[in-house]
C-alpha positions in Angstrom: 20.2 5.0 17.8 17.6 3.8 14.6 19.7 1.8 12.3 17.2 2.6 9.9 17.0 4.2 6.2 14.9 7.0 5.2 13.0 5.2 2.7 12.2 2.8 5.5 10.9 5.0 8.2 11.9 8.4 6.9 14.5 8.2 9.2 15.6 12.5 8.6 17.4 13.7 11.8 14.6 15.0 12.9 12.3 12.7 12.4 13.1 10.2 15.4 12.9 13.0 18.1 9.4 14.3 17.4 8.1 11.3 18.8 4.9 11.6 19.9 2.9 10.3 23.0 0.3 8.7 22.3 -0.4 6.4 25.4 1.1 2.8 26.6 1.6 0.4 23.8 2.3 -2.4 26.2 0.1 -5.8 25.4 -0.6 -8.8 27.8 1.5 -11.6 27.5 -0.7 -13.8 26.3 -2.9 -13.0 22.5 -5.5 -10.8 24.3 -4.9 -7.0 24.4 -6.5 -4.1 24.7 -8.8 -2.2 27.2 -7.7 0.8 25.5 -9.5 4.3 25.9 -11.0 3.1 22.4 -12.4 -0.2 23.3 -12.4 -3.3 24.7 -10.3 -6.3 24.4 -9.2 -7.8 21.2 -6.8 -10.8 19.8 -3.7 -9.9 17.9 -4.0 -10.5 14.2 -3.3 -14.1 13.2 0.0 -14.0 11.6 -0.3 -16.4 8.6 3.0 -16.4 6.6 3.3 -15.6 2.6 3.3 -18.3 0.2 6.5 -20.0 -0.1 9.0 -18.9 -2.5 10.2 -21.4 -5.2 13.4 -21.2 -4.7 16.0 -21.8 -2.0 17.6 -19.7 0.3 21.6 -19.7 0.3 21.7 -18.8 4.3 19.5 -19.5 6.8 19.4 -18.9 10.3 17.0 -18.5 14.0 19.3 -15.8 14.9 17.0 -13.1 16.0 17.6 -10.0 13.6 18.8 -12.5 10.9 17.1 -12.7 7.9 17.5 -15.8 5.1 20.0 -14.6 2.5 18.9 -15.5 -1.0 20.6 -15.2 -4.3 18.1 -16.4 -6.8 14.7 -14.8 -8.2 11.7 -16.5 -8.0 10.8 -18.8 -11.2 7.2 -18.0 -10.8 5.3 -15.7 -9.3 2.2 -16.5 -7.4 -0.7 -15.2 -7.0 -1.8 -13.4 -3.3 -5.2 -12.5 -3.8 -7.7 -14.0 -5.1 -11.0 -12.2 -4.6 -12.7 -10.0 -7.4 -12.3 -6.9 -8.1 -13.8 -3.8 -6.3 -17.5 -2.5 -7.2 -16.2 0.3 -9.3 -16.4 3.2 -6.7 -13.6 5.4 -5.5 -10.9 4.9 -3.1 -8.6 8.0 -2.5 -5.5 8.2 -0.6 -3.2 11.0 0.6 0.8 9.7 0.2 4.0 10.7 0.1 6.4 11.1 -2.8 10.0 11.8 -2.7 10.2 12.9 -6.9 7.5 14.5 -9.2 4.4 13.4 -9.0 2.7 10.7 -11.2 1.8 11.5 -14.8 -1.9 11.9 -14.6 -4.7 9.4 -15.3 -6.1 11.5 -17.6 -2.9 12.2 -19.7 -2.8 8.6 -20.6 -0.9 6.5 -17.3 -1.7 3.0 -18.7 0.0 1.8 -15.0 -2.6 3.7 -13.6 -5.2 2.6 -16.2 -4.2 -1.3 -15.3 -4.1 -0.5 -11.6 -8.2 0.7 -11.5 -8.9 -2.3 -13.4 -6.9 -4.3 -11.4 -8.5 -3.3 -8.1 -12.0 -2.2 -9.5 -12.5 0.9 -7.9 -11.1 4.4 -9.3 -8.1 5.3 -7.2 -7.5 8.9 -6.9 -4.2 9.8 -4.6 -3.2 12.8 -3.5 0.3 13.4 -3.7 2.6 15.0 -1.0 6.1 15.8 -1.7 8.6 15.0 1.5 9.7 18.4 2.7 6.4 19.7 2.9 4.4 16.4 3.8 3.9 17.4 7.6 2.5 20.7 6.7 0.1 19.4 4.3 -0.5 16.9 6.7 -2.0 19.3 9.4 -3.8 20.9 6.7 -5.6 17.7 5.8 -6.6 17.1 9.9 -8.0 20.4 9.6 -9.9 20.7 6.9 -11.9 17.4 8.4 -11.4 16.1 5.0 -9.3 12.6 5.6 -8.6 10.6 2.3 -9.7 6.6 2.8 -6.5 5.6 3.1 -3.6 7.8 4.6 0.3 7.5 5.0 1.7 7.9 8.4 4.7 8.6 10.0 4.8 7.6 13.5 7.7 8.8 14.5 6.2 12.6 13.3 3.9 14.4 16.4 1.5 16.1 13.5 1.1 12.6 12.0 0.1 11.4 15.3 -2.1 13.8 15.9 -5.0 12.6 13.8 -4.6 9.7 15.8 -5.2 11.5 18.6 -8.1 13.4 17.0 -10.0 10.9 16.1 -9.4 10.8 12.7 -8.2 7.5 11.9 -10.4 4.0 12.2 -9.6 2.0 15.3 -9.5 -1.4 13.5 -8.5 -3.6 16.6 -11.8 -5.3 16.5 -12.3 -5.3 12.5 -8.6 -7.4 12.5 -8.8 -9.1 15.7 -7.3 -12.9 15.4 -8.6 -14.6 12.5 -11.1 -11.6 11.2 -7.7 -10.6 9.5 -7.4 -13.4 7.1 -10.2 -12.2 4.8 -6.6 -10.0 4.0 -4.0 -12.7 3.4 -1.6 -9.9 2.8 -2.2 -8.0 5.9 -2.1 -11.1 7.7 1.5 -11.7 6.5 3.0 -9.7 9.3 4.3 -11.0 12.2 2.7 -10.6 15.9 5.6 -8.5 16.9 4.9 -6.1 14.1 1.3 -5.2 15.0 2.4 -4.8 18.7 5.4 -2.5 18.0 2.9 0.0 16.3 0.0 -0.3 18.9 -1.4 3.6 20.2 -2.9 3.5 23.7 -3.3 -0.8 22.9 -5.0 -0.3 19.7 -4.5 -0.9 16.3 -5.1 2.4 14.0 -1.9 1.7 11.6 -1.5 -0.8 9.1 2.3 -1.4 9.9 5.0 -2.5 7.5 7.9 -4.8 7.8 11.5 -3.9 8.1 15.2 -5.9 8.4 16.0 -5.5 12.0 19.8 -5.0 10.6 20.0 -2.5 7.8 23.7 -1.4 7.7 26.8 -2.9 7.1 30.7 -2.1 7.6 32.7 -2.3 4.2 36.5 -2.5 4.0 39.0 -1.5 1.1 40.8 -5.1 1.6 43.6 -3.7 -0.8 44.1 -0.5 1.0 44.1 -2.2 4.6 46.1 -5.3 3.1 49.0 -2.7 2.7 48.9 -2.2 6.3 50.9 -3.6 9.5 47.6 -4.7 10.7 45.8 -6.6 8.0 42.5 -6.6 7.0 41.0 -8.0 10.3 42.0 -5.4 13.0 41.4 -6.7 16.2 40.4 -3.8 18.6 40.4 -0.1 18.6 44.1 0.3 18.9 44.6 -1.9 15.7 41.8 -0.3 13.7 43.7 3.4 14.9 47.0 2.2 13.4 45.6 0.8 10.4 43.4 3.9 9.1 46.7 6.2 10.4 48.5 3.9 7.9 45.9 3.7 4.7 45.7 7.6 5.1 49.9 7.8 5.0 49.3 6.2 1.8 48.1 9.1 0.1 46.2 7.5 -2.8 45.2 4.3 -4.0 43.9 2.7 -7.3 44.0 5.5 -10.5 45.6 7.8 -8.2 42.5 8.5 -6.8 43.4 10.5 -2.8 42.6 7.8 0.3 42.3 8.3 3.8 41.0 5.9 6.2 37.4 7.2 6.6 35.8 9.9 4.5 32.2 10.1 6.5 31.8 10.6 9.6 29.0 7.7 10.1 27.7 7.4 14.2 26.2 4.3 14.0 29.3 2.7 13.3 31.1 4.0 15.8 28.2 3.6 18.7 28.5 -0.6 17.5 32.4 -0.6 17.7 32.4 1.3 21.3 29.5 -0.6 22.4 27.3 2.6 22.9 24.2 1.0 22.7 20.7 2.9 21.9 20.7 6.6 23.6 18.5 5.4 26.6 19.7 2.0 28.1 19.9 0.6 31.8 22.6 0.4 33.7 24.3 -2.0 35.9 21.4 -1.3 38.8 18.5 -1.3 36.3 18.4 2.4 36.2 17.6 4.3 32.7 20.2 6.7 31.7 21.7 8.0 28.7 24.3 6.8 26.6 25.9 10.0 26.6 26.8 9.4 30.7 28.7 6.4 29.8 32.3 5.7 29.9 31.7 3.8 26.9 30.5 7.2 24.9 33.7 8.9 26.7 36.1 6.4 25.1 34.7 6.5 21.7 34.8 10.6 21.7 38.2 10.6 23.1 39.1 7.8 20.1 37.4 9.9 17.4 39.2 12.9 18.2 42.4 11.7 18.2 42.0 9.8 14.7 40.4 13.1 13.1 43.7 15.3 14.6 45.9 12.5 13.1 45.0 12.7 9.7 42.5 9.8 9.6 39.9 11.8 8.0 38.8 13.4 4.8 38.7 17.2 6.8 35.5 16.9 4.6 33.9 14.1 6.2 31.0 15.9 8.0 30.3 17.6 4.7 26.4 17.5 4.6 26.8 17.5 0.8 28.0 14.2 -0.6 28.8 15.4 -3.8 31.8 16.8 -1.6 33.6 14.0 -0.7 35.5 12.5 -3.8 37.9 11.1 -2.0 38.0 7.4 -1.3 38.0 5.3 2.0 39.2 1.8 3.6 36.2 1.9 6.4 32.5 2.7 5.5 29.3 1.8 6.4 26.8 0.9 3.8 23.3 0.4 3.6 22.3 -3.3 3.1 19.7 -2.0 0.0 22.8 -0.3 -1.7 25.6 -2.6 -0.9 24.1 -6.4 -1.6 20.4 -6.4 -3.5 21.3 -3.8 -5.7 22.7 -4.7 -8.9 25.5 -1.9 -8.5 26.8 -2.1 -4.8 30.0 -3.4 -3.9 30.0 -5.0 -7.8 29.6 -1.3 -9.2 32.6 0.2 -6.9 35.0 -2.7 -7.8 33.8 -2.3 -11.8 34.1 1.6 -11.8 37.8 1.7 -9.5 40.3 -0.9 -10.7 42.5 -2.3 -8.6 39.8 -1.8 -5.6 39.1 -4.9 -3.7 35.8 -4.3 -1.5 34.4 -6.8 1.1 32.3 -6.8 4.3 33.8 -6.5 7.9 33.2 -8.5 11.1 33.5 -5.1 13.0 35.1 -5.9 16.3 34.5 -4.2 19.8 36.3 -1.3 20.4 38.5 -3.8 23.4 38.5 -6.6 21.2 35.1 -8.5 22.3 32.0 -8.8 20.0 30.2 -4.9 18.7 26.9 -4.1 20.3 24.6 -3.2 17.4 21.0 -1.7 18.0 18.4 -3.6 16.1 15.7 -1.3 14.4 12.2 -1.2 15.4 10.0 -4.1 13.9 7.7 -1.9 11.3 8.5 1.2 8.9 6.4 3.4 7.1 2.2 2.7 7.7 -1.0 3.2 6.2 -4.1 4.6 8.2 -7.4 4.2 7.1 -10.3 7.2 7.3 -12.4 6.7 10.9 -15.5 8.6 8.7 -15.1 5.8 5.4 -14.7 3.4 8.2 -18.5 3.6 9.4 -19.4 1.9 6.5 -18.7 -1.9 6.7 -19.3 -2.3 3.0 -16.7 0.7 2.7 -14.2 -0.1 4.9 -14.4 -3.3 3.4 -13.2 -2.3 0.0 -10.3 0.1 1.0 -8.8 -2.6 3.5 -9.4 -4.9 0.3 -7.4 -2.0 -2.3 -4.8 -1.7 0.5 -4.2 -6.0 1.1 -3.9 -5.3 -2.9 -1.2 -3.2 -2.2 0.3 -5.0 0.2 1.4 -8.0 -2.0 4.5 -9.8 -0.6 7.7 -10.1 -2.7 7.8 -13.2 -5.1 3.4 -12.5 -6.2 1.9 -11.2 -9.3 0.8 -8.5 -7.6 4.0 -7.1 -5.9 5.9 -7.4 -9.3 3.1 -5.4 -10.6 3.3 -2.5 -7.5 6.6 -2.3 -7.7 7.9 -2.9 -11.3 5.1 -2.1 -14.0 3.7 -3.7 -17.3 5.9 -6.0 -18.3 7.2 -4.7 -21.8 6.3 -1.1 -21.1 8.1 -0.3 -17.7 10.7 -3.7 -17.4 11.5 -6.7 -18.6 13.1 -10.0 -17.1 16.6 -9.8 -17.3 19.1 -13.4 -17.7 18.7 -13.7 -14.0 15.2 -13.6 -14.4 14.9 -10.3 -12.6 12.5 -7.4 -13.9 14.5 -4.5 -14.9 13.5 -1.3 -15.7 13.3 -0.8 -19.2 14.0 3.1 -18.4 10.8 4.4 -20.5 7.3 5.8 -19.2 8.7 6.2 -15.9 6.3 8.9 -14.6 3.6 6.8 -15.1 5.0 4.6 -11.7 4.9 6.2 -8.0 0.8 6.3 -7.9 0.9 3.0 -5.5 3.1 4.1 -2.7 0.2 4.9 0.3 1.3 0.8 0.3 3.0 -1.5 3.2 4.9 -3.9 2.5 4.0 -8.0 4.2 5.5 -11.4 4.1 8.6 -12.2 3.7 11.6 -10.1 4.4 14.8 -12.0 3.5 18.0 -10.1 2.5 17.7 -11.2 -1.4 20.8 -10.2 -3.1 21.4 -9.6 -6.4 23.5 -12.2 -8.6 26.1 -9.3 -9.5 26.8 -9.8 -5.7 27.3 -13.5 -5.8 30.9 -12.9 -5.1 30.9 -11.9 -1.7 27.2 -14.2 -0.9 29.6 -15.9 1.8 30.9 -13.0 3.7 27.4 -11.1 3.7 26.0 -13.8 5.2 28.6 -14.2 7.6 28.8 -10.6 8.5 25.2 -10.1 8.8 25.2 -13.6 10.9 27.6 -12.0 13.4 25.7 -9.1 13.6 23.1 -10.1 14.5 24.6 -12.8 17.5 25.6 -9.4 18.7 22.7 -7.3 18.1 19.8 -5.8 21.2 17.0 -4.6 21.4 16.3 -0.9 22.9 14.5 -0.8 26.3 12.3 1.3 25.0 11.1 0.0 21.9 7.2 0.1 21.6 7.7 3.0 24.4 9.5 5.7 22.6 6.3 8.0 22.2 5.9 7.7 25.6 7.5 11.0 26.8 5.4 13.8 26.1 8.6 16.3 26.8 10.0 14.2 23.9 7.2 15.9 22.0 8.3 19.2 22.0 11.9 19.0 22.9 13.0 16.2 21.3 14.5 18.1 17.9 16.1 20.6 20.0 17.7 17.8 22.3 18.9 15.7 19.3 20.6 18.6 17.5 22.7 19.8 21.0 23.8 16.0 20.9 24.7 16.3 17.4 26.8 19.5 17.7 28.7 18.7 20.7 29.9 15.2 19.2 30.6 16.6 16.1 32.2 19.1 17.8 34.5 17.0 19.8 35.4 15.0 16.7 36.5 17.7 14.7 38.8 19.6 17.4 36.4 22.3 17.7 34.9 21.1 21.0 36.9 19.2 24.1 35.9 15.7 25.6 36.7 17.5 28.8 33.4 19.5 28.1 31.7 16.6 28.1 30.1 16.7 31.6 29.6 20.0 31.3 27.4 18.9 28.1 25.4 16.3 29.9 24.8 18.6 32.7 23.5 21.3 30.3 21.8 18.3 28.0 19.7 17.1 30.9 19.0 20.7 32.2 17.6 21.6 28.5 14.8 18.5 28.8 17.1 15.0 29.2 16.1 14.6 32.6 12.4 15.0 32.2 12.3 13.1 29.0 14.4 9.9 31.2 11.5 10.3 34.3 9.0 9.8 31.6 10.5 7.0 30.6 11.5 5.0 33.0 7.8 5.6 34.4 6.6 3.8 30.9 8.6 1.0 31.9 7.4 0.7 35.1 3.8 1.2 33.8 5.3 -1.7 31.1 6.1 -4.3 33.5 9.9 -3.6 32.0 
């Protein structure tokens, strides 16, 4: 399972399992690749890393899946590209947007205004809102139409068709080794980045970067301090006691109603059982699926028992958050939310007093180390127009608007992408961060079509300073215990994954919440995997274990 957020890799339920094939995107070992149906060989983009930051980081570590943990903003901000600007043509994009559109140009948007003159062109985007982005996404392919520079999800079958069409440039050649550092930006991405998002060997995606580790347990330290356990259970049996206890308390802080968990949250479950991703090889080498293991087994048999003994909020598979009001001593927490955001664990002690948060060294479910699944190495990408692309000069200019856009934390330009006109849209706060100053705000959003390079520390805000020492810890731990899927770089290699893949995922999803709840058995749960496999599990495993043999895996 993706340990991933939505704004990372629009990571909706659905999103994951309609994977599309698109061919092998195994490379040689060495730098040269390729031999794909689109061309010949190539060499990997030369990763050259971001400008230093000025300041120091608080953490560091060469744990894979650890990031440097920082606490500090930068004192200056430098700049990433230095090239002038475009000729003064037009670059268009088509990109997705989760609110209202922009304000438009022509209504006055000085960001907008600033952001042409910044980049010399005229850039006209085309905005898409989320629920509706596949649909106009297939419309676009279809009209023949494609904008220069066009957001792509991956992990969507109609996004992936215009790859397949023929819509999108091939730039393997045009960013082969050190062609790429006419775009310092792009080049601030990491080998294993580019070769994560390969289709068929080739490069048609601008990919961006992503943690590896994105979620993180939280305890209620003064709800599980008033436990027999403590607040470091040791197992499964001590975490069972201890929520059956916190929820016997009946409320907490204010009077506010507790119970040990009020979500029901898979991934952290899957880490403390030791599921590991939903295809994984056994003992003999042999693919199978998570479900079949004893290790699933144990954790539904667990789950069900805590949710009959009071453990959780009856509301916890609400799909409605504004539902649950009640509080909890176990959650899991995005990384974003929880430690860079100025509210996070800071906010929920402020605004409950009496409430004592901190992070949690989850422990396996028999008292060994978790398993967690690392996330793939890229989110959301950017493709560029194969038709703008047959002009050098062209293709030239859009890669150049798109490096813009690409800024890495810590530059002028990034602070400008992301934050505004100082003045107008933020301000530098006492810790020398830009804050939104809360005015003009629809003027923002026109930039998104944009991947984010360079470096991709965990940078936490200094409202979180407090518990600096047990993030990094956590996240340390985490990631000593953290794996990478078999499949990853293969997942759109099942073409029954294609068109069966929602369905599939959605059977899974019932029958666990099922089980959970008391409306299904965990004796049922051959019966399931029988019926699973029948319905497209089986075919969807043959086609994978085939693209690891094909792999060299």
């Amino acid at each position: 399972m993706n340990e991933i957020s939505r704004r990372k890799l629009l990571g909706a339920a659905g999103a994951a399992a309609a994977a599309a094939a698109i061919g092998s995107t195994a490379a040689c070992s060495d730098n040269r690749t390729g031999d794909g149906a689109s061309g010949g060989g190539y060499d990997m983009p030369t990763f050259q890393p971001a400008p230093e930051l000025d300041v120091q980081p608080v953490f560091s570590s060469e744990t894979p899946g650890m990031e440097d943990v920082y606490i500090e903003a930068p004192k200056t901000w430098f700049k990433s590209v230095n090239r002038e600007p475009g000729s003064g043509g037009t670059v268009t994009s088509f990109q997705l947007t989760w609110g209202d559109p922009s304000m438009p140009l022509e209504d006055g948007n000085q960001y907008w205004q600033e952001l042409n003159d910044r980049l010399g062109v005229s850039y006209e985007p085309q905005f898409v809102p989320q629920p509706t982005f596949d649909q106009k996404f297939a419309t676009m392919l279809a009209s023949g139409e494609v904008p220069d520079l066009v957001f792509v999800n991956d992990q969507s079958a109609v996004n992936l068709q215009g790859i397949r069409d023929g819509a999108f440039a091939d730039l393997s050649e045009v960013l082969s080794g050190d062609n790429i550092l006419k775009w310092p930006n792009l080049a601030a991405r990491k080998e294993e980045i580019w070769k994560a998002s390969l289709k068929d060997g080739r490069i048609y995606q601008i990919p961006s970067i992503v943690w590896a580790l994105t979620n993180v347990p939280v305890i209620r330290t003064d709800l599980f301090g008033q436990t027999s356990v403590g607040i470091a259970p040791a197992d499964a049996d001590q975490l069972l006691t201890a929520l059956k206890e916190v929820s016997a308390l009946g409320s907490g802080p204010g009077g506010q109603k507790v119970y040990g968990l009020n979500r029901y949250d898979p991934i952290l479950w899957r880490r403390h059982f030791k599921v590991g991703p939903d295809w994984l090889l056994d003992a003999n080498g042999d693919l199978v699926h998570a479900i079949t293991t004893e290790n699933y087994k144990a954790m539904l048999t667990w789950l069900a028992q805590a949710w009959s003994e009071g453990v959780f909020d009856p509301v916890s598979m609400s799909p409605n958050p504004a539902d649950i009001v009640s509080g909890a001593a176990l959650g899991m927490e995005a990384v974003g939310g929880a430690f860079t955001s100025g509210d996070g664990l800071f906010l929920k002690e402020k605004d409950l007093p009496g409430a004592a948060y901190d992070y949690l060294d989850l422990p396996g479910f028999d008292g060994t180390a978790q398993v967690v699944v690392r996330n793939v190495p890229y989110g959301r990408s950017t493709c560029v127009s194969a038709a703008a692309a047959e002009d050098e000069d062209r293709l030239v200019e859009i890669l150049n608007v798109l490096d813009y856009f690409s800024a890495p934390y810590g530059s002028e330009e990034a602070l400008f992408v992301g934050s505004g006109i100082e003045g107008r849209h933020y301000n530098f706060d006492e810790n020398g961060l830009p804050a939104a100053t809360g005015e003009h705000l629809t003027e923002l959003g026109v930039q998104y079509v944009g991947v984010v390079s360079g470096d991709n520390s965990y940078r936490g805000h200094p409202n979180q300073a407090k518990w600096l020492d047990s993030f990094s810890q956590v996240m340390e731990a985490t990631a000593q215990n953290s794996i990478v899927r078999p499949l990853e770089g293969l997942e759109s290699d099942s073409a029954t994954f294609i068109t069966k893949g929602a369905q599939l995922a959605q059977l899974l999803t019932d029958f666990e919440n099922g089980v959970v709840s008391g409306r299904e058995s965990v004796d049922d749960l051959q019966s399931f995997i029988d019926n699973y496999m029948s319905q497209g599990g089986t075919q969807v495993r043959d086609e994978y274990a085939q693209a690891l043999k094909d792999a060299g895996k």
